[in-house]
PyMOL Python script that loads the backbone (N, CA, C, O; Angstrom):
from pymol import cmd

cmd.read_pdbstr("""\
ATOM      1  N   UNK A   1       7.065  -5.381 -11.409  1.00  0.00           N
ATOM      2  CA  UNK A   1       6.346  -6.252 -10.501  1.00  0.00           C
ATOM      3  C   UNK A   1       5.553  -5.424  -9.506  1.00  0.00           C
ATOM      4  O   UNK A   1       5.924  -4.269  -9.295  1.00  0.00           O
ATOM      5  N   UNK A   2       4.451  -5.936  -8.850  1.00  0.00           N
ATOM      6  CA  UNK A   2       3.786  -5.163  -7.651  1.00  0.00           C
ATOM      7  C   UNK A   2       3.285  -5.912  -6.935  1.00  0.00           C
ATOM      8  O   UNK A   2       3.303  -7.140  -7.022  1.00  0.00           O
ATOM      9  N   UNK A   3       2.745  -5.216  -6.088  1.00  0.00           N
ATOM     10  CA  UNK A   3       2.727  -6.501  -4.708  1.00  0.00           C
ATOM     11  C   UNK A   3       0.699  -6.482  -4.331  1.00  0.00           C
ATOM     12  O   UNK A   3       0.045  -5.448  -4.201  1.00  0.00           O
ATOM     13  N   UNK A   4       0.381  -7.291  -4.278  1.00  0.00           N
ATOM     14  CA  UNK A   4      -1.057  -7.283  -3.944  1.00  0.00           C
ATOM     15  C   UNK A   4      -1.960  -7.468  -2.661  1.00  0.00           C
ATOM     16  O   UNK A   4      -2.489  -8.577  -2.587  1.00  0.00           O
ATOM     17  N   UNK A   5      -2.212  -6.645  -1.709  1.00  0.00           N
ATOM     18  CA  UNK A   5      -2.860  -7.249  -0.778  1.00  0.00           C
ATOM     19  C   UNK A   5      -4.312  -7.301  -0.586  1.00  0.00           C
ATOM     20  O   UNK A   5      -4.859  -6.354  -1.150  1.00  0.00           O
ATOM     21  N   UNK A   6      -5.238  -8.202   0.106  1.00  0.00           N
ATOM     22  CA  UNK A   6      -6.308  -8.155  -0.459  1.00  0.00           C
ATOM     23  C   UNK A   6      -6.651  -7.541   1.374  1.00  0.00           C
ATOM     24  O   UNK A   6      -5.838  -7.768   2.269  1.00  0.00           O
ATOM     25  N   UNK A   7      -7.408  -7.103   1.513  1.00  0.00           N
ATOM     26  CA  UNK A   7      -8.450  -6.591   2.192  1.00  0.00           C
ATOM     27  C   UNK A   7     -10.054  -6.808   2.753  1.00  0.00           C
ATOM     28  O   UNK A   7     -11.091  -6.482   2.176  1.00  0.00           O
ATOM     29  N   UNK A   8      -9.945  -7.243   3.625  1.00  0.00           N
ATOM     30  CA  UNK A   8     -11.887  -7.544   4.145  1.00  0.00           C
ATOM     31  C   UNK A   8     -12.012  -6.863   6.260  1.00  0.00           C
ATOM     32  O   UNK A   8     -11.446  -7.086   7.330  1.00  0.00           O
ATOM     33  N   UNK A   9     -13.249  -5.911   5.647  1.00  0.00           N
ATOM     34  CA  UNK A   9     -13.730  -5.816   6.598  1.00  0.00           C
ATOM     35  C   UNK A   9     -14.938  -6.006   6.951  1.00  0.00           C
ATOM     36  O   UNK A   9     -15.555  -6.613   6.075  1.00  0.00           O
ATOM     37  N   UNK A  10     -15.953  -5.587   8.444  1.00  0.00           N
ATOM     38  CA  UNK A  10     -16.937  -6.626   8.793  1.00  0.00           C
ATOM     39  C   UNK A  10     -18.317  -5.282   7.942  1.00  0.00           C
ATOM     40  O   UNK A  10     -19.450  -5.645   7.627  1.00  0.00           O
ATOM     41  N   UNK A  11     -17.675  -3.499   7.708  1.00  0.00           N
ATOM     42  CA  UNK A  11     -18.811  -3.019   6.985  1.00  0.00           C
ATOM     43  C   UNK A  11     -17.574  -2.282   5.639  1.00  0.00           C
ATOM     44  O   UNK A  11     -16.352  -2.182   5.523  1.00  0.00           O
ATOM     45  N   UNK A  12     -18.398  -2.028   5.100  1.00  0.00           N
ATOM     46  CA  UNK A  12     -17.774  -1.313   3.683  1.00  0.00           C
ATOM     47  C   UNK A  12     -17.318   0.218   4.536  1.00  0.00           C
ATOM     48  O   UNK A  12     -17.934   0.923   5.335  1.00  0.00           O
ATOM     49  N   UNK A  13     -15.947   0.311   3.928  1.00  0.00           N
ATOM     50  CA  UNK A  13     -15.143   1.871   4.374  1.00  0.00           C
ATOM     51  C   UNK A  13     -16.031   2.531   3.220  1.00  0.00           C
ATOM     52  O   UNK A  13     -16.826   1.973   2.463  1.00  0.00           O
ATOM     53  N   UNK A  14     -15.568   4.255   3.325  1.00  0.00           N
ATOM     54  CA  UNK A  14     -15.287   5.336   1.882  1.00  0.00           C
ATOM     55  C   UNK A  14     -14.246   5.053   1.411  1.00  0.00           C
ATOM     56  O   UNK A  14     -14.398   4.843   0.207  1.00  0.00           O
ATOM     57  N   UNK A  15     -13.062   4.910   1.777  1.00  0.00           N
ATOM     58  CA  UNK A  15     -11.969   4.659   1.307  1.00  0.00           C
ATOM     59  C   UNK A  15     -11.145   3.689   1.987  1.00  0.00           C
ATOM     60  O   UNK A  15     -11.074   3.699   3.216  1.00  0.00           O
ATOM     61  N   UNK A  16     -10.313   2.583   1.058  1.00  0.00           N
ATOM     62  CA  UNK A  16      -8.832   2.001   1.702  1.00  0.00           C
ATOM     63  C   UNK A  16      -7.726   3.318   1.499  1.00  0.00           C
ATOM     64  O   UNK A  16      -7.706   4.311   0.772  1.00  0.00           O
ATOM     65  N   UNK A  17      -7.141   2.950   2.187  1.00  0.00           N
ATOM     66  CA  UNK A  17      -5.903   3.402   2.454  1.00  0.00           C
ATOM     67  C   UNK A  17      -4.401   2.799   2.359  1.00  0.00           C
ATOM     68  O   UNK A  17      -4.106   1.843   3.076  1.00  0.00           O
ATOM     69  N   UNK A  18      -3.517   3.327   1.525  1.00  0.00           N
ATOM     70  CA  UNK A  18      -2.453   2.434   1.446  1.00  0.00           C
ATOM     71  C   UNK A  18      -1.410   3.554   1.776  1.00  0.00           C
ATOM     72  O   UNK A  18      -1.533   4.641   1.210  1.00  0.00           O
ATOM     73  N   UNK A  19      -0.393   3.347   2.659  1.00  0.00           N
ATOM     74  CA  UNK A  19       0.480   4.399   2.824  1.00  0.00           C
ATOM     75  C   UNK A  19       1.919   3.251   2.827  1.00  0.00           C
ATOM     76  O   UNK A  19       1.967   2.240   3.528  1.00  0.00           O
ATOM     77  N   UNK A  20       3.059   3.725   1.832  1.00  0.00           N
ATOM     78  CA  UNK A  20       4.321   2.942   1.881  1.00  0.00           C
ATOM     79  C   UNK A  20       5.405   3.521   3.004  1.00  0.00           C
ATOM     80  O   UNK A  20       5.208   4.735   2.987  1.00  0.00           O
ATOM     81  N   UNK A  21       6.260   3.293   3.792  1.00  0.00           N
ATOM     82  CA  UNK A  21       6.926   3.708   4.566  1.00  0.00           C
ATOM     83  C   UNK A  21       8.285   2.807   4.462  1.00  0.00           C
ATOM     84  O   UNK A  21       8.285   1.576   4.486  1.00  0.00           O
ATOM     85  N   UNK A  22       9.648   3.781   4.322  1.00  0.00           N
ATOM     86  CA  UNK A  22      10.834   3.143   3.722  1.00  0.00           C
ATOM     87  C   UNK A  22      11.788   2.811   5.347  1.00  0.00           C
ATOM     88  O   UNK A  22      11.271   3.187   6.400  1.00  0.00           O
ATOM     89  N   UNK A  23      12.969   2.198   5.362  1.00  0.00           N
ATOM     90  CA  UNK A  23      13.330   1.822   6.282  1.00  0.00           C
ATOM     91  C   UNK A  23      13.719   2.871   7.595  1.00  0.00           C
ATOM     92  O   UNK A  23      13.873   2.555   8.774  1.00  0.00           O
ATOM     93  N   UNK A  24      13.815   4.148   7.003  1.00  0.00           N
ATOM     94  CA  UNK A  24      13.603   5.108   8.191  1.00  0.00           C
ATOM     95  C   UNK A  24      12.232   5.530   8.400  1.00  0.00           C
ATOM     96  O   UNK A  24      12.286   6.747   8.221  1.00  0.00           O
ATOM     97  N   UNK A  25      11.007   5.216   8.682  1.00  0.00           N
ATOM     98  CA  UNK A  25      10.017   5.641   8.632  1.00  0.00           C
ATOM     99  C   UNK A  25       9.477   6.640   7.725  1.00  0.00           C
ATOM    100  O   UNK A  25       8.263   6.825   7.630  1.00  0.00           O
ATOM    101  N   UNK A  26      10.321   7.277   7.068  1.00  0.00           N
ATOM    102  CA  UNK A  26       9.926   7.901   5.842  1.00  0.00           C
ATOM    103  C   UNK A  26       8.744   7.753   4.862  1.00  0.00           C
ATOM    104  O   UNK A  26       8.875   6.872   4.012  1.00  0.00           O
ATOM    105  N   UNK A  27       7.456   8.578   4.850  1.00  0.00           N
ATOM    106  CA  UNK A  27       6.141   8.031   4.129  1.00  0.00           C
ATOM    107  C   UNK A  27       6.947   8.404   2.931  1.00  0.00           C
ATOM    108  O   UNK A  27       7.733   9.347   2.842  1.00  0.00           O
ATOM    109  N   UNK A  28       6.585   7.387   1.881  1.00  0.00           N
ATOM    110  CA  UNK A  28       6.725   7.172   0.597  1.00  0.00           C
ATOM    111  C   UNK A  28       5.738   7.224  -0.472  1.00  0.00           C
ATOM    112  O   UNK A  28       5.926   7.576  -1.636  1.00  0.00           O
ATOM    113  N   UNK A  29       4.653   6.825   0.081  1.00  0.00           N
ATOM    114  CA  UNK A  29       3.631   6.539  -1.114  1.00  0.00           C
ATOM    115  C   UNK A  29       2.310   6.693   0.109  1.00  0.00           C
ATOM    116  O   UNK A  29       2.040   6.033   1.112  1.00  0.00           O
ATOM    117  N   UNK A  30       1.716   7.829  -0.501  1.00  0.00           N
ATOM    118  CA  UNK A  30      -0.189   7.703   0.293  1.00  0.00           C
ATOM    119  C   UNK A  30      -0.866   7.884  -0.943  1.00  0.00           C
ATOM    120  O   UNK A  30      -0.762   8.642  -1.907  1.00  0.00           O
ATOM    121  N   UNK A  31      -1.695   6.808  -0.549  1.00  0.00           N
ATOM    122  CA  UNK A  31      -3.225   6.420  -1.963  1.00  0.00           C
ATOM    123  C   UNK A  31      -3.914   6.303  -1.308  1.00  0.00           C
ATOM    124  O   UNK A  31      -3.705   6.017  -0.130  1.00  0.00           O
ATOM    125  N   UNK A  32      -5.229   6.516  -1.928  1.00  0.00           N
ATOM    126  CA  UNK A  32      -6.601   6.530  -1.303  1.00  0.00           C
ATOM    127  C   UNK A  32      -7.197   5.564  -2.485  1.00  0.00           C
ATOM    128  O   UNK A  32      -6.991   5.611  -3.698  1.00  0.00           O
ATOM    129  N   UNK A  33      -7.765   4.939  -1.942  1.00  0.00           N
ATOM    130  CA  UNK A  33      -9.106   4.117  -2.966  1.00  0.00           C
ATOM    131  C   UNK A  33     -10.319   4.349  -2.604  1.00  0.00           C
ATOM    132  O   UNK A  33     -10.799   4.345  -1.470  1.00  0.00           O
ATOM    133  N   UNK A  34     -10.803   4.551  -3.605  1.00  0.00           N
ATOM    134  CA  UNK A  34     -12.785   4.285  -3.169  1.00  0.00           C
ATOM    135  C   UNK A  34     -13.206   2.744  -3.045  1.00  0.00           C
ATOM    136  O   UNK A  34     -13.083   1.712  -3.704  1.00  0.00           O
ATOM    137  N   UNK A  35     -13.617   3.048  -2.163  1.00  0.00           N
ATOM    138  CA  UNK A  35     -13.942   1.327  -1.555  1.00  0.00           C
ATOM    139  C   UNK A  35     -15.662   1.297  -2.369  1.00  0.00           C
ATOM    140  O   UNK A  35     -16.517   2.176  -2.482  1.00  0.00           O
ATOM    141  N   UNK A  36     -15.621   0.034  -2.760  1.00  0.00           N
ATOM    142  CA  UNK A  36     -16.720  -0.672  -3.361  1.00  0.00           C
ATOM    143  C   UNK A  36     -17.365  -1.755  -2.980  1.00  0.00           C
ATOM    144  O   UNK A  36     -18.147  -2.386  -3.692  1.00  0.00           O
ATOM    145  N   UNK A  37     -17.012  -2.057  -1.647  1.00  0.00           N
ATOM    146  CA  UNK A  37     -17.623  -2.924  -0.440  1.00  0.00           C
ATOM    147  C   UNK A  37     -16.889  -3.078   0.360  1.00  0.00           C
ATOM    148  O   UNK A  37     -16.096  -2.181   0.645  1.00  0.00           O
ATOM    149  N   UNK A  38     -16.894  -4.474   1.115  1.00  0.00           N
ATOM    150  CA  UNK A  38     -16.041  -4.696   2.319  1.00  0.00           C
ATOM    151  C   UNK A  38     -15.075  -5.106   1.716  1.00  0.00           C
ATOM    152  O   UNK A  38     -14.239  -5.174   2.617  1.00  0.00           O
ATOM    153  N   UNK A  39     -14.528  -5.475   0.698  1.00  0.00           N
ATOM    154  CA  UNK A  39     -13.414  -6.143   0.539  1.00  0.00           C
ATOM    155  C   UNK A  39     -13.216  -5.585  -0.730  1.00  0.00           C
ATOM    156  O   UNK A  39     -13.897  -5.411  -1.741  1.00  0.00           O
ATOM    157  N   UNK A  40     -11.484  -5.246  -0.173  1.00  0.00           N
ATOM    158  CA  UNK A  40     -10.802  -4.840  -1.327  1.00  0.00           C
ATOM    159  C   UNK A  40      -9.124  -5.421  -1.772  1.00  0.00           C
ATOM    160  O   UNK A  40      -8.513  -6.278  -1.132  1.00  0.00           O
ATOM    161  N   UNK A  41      -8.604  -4.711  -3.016  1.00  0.00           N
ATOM    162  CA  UNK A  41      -7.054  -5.644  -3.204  1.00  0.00           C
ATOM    163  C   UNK A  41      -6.738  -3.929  -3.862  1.00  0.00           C
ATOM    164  O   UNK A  41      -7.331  -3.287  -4.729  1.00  0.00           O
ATOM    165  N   UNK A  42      -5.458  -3.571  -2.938  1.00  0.00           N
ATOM    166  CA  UNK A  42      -4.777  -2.682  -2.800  1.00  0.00           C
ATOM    167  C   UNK A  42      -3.410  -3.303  -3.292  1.00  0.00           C
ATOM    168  O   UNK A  42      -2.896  -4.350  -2.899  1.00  0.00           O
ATOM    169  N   UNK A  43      -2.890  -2.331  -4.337  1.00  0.00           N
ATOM    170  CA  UNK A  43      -1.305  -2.858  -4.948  1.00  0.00           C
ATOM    171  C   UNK A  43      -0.709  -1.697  -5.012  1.00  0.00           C
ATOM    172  O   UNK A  43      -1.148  -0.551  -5.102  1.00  0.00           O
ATOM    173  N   UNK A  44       0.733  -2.295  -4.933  1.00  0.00           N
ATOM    174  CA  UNK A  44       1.648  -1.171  -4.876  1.00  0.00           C
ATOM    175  C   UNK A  44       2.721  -1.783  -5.956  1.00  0.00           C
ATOM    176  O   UNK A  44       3.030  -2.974  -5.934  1.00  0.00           O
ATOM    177  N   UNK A  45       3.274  -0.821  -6.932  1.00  0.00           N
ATOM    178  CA  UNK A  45       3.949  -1.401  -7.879  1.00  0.00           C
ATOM    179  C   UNK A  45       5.466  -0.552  -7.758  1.00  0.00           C
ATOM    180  O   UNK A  45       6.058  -0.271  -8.800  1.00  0.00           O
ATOM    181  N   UNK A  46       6.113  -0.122  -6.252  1.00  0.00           N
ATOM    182  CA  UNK A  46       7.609  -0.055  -6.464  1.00  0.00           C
ATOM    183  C   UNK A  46       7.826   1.132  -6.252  1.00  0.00           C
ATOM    184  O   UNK A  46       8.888   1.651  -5.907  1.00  0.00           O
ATOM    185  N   UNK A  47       6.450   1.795  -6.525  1.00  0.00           N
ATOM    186  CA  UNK A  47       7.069   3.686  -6.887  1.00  0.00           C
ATOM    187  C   UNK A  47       6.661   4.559  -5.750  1.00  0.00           C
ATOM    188  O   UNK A  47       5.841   4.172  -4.917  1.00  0.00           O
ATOM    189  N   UNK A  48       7.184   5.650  -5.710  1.00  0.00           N
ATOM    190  CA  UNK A  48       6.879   6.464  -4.751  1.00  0.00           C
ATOM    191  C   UNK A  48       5.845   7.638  -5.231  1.00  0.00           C
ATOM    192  O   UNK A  48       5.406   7.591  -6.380  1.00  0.00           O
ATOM    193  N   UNK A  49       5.446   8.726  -4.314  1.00  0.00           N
ATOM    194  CA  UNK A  49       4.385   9.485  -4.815  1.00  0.00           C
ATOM    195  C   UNK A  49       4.674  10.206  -6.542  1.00  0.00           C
ATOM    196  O   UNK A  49       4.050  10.482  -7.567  1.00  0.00           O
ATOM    197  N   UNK A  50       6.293  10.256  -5.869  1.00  0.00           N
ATOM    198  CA  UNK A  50       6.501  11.122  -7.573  1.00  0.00           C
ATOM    199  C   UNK A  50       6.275  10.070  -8.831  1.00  0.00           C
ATOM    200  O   UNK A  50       6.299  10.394 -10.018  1.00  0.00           O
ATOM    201  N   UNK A  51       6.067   8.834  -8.347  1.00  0.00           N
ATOM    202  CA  UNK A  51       6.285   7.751  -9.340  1.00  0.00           C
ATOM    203  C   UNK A  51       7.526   7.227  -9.882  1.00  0.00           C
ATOM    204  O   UNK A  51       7.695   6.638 -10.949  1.00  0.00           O
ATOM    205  N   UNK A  52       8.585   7.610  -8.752  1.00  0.00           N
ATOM    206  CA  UNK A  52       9.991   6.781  -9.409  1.00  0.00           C
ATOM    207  C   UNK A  52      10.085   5.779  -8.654  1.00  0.00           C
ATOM    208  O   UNK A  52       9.674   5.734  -7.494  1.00  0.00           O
ATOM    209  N   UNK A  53      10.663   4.849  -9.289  1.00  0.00           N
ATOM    210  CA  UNK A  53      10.621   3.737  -8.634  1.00  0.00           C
ATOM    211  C   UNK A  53      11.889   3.764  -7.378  1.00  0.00           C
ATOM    212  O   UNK A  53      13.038   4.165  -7.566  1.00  0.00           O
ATOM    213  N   UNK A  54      11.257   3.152  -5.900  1.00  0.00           N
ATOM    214  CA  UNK A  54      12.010   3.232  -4.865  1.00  0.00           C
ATOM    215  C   UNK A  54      13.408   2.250  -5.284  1.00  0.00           C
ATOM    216  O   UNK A  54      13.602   1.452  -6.201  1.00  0.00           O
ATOM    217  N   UNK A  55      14.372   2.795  -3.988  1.00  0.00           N
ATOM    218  CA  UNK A  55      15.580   2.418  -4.067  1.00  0.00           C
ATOM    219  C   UNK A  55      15.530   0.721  -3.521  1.00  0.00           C
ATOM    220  O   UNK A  55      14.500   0.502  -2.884  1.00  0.00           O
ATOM    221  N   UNK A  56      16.233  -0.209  -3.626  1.00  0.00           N
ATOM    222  CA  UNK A  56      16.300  -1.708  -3.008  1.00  0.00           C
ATOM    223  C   UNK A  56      16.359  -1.562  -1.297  1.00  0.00           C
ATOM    224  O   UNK A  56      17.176  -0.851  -0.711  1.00  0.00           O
ATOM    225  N   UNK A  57      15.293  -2.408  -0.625  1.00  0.00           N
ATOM    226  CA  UNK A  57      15.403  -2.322   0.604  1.00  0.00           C
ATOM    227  C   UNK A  57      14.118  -2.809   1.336  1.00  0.00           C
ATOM    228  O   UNK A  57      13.292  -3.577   0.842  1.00  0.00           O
ATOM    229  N   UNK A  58      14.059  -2.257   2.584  1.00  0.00           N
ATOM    230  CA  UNK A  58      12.584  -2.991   3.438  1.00  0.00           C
ATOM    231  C   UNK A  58      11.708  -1.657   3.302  1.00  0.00           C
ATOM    232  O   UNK A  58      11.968  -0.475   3.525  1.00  0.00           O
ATOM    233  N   UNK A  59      10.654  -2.273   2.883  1.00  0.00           N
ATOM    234  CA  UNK A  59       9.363  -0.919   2.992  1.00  0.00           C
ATOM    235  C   UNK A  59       8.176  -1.863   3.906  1.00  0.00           C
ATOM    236  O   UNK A  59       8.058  -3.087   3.977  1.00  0.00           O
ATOM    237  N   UNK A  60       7.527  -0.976   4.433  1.00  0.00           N
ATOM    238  CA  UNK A  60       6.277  -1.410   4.879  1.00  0.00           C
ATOM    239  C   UNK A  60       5.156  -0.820   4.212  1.00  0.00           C
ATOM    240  O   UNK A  60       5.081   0.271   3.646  1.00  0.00           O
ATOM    241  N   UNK A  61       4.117  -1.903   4.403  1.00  0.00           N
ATOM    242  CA  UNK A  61       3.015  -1.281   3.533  1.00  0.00           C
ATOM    243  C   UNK A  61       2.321  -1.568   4.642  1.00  0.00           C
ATOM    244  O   UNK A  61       2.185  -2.645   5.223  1.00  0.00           O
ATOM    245  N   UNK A  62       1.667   0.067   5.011  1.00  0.00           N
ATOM    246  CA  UNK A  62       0.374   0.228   5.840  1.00  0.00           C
ATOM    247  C   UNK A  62      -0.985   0.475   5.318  1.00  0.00           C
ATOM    248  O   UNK A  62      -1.360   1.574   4.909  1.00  0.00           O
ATOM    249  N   UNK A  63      -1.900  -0.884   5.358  1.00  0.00           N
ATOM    250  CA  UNK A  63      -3.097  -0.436   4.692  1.00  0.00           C
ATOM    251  C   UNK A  63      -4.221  -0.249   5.699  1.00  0.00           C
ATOM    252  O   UNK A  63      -3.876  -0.476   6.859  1.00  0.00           O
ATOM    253  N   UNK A  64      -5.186   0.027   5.562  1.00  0.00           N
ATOM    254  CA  UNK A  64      -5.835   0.725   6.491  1.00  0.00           C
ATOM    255  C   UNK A  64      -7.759   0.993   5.383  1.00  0.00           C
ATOM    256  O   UNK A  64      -8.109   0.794   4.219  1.00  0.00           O
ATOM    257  N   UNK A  65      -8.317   1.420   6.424  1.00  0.00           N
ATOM    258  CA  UNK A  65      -9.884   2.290   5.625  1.00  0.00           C
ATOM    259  C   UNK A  65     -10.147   3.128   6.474  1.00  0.00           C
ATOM    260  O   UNK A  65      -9.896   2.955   7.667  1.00  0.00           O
ATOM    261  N   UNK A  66     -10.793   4.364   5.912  1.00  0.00           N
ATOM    262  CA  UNK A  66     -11.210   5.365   6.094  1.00  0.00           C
ATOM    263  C   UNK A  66     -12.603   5.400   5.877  1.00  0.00           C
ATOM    264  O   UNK A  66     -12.981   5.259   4.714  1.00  0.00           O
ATOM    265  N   UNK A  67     -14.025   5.672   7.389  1.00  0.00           N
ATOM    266  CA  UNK A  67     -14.961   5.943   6.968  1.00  0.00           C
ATOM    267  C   UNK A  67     -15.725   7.249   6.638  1.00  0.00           C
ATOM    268  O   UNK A  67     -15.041   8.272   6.641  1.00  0.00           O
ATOM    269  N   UNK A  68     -17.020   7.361   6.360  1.00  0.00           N
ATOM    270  CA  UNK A  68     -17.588   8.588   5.872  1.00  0.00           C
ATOM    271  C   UNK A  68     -17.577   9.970   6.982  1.00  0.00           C
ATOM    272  O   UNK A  68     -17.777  11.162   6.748  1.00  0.00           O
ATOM    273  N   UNK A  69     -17.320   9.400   8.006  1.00  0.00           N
ATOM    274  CA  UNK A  69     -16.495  10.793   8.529  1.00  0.00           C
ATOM    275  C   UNK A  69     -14.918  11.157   9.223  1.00  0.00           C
ATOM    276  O   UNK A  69     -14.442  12.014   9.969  1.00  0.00           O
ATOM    277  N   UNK A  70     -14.452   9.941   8.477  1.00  0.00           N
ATOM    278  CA  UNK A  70     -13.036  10.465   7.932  1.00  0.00           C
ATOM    279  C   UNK A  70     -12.074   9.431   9.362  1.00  0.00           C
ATOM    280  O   UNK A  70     -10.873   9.674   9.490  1.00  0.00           O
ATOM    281  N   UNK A  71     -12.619   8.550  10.136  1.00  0.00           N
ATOM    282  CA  UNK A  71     -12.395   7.880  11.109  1.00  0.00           C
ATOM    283  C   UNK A  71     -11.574   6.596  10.626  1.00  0.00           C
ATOM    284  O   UNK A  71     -12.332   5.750  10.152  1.00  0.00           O
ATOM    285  N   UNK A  72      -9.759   6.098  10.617  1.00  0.00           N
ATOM    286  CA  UNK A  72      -9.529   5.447  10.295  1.00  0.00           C
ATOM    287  C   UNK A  72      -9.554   3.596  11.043  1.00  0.00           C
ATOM    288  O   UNK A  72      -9.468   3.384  12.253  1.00  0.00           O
ATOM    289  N   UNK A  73      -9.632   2.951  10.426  1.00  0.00           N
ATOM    290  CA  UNK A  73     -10.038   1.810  11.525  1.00  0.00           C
ATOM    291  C   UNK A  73      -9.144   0.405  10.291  1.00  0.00           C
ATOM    292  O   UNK A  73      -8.748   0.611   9.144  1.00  0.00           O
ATOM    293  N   UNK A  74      -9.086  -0.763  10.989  1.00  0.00           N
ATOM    294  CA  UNK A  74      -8.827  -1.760  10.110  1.00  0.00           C
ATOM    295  C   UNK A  74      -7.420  -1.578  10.118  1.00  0.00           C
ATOM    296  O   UNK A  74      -6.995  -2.200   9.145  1.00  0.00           O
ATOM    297  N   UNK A  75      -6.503  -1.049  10.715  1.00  0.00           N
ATOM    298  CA  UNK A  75      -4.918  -0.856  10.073  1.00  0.00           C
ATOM    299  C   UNK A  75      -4.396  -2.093  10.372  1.00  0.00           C
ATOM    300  O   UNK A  75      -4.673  -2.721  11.395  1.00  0.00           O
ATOM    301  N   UNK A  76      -3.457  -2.552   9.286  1.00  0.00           N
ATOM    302  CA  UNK A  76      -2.382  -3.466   9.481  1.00  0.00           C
ATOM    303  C   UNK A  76      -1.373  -3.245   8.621  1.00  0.00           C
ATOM    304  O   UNK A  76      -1.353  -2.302   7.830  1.00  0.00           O
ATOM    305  N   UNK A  77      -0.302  -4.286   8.761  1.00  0.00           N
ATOM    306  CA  UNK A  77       0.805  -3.582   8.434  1.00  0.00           C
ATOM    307  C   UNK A  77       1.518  -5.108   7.221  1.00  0.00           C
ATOM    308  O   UNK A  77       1.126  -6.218   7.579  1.00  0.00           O
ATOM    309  N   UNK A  78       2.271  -5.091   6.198  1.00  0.00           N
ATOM    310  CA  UNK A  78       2.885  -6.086   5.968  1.00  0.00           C
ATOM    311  C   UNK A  78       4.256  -5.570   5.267  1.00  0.00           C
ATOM    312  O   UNK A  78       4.134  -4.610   4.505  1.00  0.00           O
ATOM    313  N   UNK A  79       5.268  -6.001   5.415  1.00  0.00           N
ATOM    314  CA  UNK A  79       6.766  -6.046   5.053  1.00  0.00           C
ATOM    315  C   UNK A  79       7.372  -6.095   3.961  1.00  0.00           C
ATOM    316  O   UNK A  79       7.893  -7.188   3.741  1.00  0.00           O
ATOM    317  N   UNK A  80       7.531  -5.176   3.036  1.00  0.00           N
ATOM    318  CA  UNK A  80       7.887  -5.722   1.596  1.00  0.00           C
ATOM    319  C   UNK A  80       9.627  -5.584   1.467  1.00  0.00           C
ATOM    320  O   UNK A  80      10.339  -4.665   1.870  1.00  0.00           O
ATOM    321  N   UNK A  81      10.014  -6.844   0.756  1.00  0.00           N
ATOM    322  CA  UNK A  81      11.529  -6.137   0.235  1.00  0.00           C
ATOM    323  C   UNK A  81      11.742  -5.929  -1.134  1.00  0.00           C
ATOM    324  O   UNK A  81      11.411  -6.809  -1.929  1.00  0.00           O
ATOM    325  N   UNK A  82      12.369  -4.636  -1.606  1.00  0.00           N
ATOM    326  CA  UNK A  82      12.551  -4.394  -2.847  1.00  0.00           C
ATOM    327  C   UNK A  82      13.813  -4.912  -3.241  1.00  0.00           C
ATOM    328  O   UNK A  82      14.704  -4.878  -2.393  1.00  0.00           O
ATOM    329  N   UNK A  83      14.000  -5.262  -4.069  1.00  0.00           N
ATOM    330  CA  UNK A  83      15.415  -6.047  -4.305  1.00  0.00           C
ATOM    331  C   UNK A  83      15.542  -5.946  -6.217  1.00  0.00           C
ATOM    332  O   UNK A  83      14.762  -6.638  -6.873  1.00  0.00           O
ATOM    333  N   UNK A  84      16.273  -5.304  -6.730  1.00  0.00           N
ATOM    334  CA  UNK A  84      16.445  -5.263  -8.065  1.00  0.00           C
ATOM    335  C   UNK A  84      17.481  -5.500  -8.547  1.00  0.00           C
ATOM    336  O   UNK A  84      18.437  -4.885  -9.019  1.00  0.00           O
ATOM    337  N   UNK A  85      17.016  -7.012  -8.276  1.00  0.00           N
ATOM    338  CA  UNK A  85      18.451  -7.998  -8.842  1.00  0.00           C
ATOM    339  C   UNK A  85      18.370  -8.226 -10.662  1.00  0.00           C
ATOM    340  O   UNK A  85      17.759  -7.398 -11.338  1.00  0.00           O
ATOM    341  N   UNK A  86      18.885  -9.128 -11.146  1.00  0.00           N
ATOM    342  CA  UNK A  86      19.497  -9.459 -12.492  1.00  0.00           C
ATOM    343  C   UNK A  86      18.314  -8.984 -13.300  1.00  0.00           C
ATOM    344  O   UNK A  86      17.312  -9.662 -13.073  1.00  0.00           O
ATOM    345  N   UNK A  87      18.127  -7.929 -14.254  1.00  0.00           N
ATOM    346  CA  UNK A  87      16.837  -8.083 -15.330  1.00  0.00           C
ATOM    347  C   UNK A  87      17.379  -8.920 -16.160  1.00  0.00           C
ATOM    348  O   UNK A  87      18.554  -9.160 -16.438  1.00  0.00           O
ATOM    349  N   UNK A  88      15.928  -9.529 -16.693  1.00  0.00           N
ATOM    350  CA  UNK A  88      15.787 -10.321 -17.691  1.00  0.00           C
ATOM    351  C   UNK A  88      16.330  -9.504 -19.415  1.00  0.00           C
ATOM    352  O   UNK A  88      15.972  -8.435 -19.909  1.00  0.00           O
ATOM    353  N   UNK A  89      17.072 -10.315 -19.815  1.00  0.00           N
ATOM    354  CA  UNK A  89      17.428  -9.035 -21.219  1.00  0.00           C
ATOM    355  C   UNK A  89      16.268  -9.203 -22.166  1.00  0.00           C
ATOM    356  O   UNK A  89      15.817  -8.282 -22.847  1.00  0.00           O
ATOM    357  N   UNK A  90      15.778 -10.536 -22.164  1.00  0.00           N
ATOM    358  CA  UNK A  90      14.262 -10.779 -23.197  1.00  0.00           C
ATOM    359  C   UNK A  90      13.564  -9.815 -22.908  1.00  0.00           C
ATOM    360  O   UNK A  90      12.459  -9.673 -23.434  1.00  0.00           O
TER     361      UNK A  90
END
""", "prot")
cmd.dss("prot")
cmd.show_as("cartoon", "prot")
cmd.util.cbc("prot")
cmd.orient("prot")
């Protein structure tokens, strides 16, 4: 599963920014996107930079844009919980 947030600002960034942060403030996951206008949809699918998937718990997802001289602006923040309850056996 992954989580989707969508993104709009009032001019087009160089880049969004998505940084994951685990319940001790611990950065987990930094991505950069190339932004392709003002509005974008930034996802995060569970994993951390190495790509294993994080442990069950509260993460925050800080997304953010970065402009062409590297000035971040737009940050907000939203709450995810990981929870890896019953898999499906199908």
């Amino acid at each position: 599963d992954a989580v989707a947030v969508d993104a709009v600002l009032p001019s087009a960034p160089r880049w969004w920014i998505l940084e994951v942060y685990d319940e001790n403030d611990v950065l987990r996951l930094h991505e950069r996107v190339a932004a392709s206008g003002v509005a974008g949809v930034l996802q995060w699918d569970g994993r951390d930079d190495a790509g294993i998937v994080v442990d069950a718990g509260s993460y925050t997802l800080q997304i953010g844009a970065e402009d062409w001289d590297g000035q971040r602006s737009g940050t907000c923040d939203r709450l995810v919980i990981v929870d890896h309850g019953p898999q499906d056996p199908s």
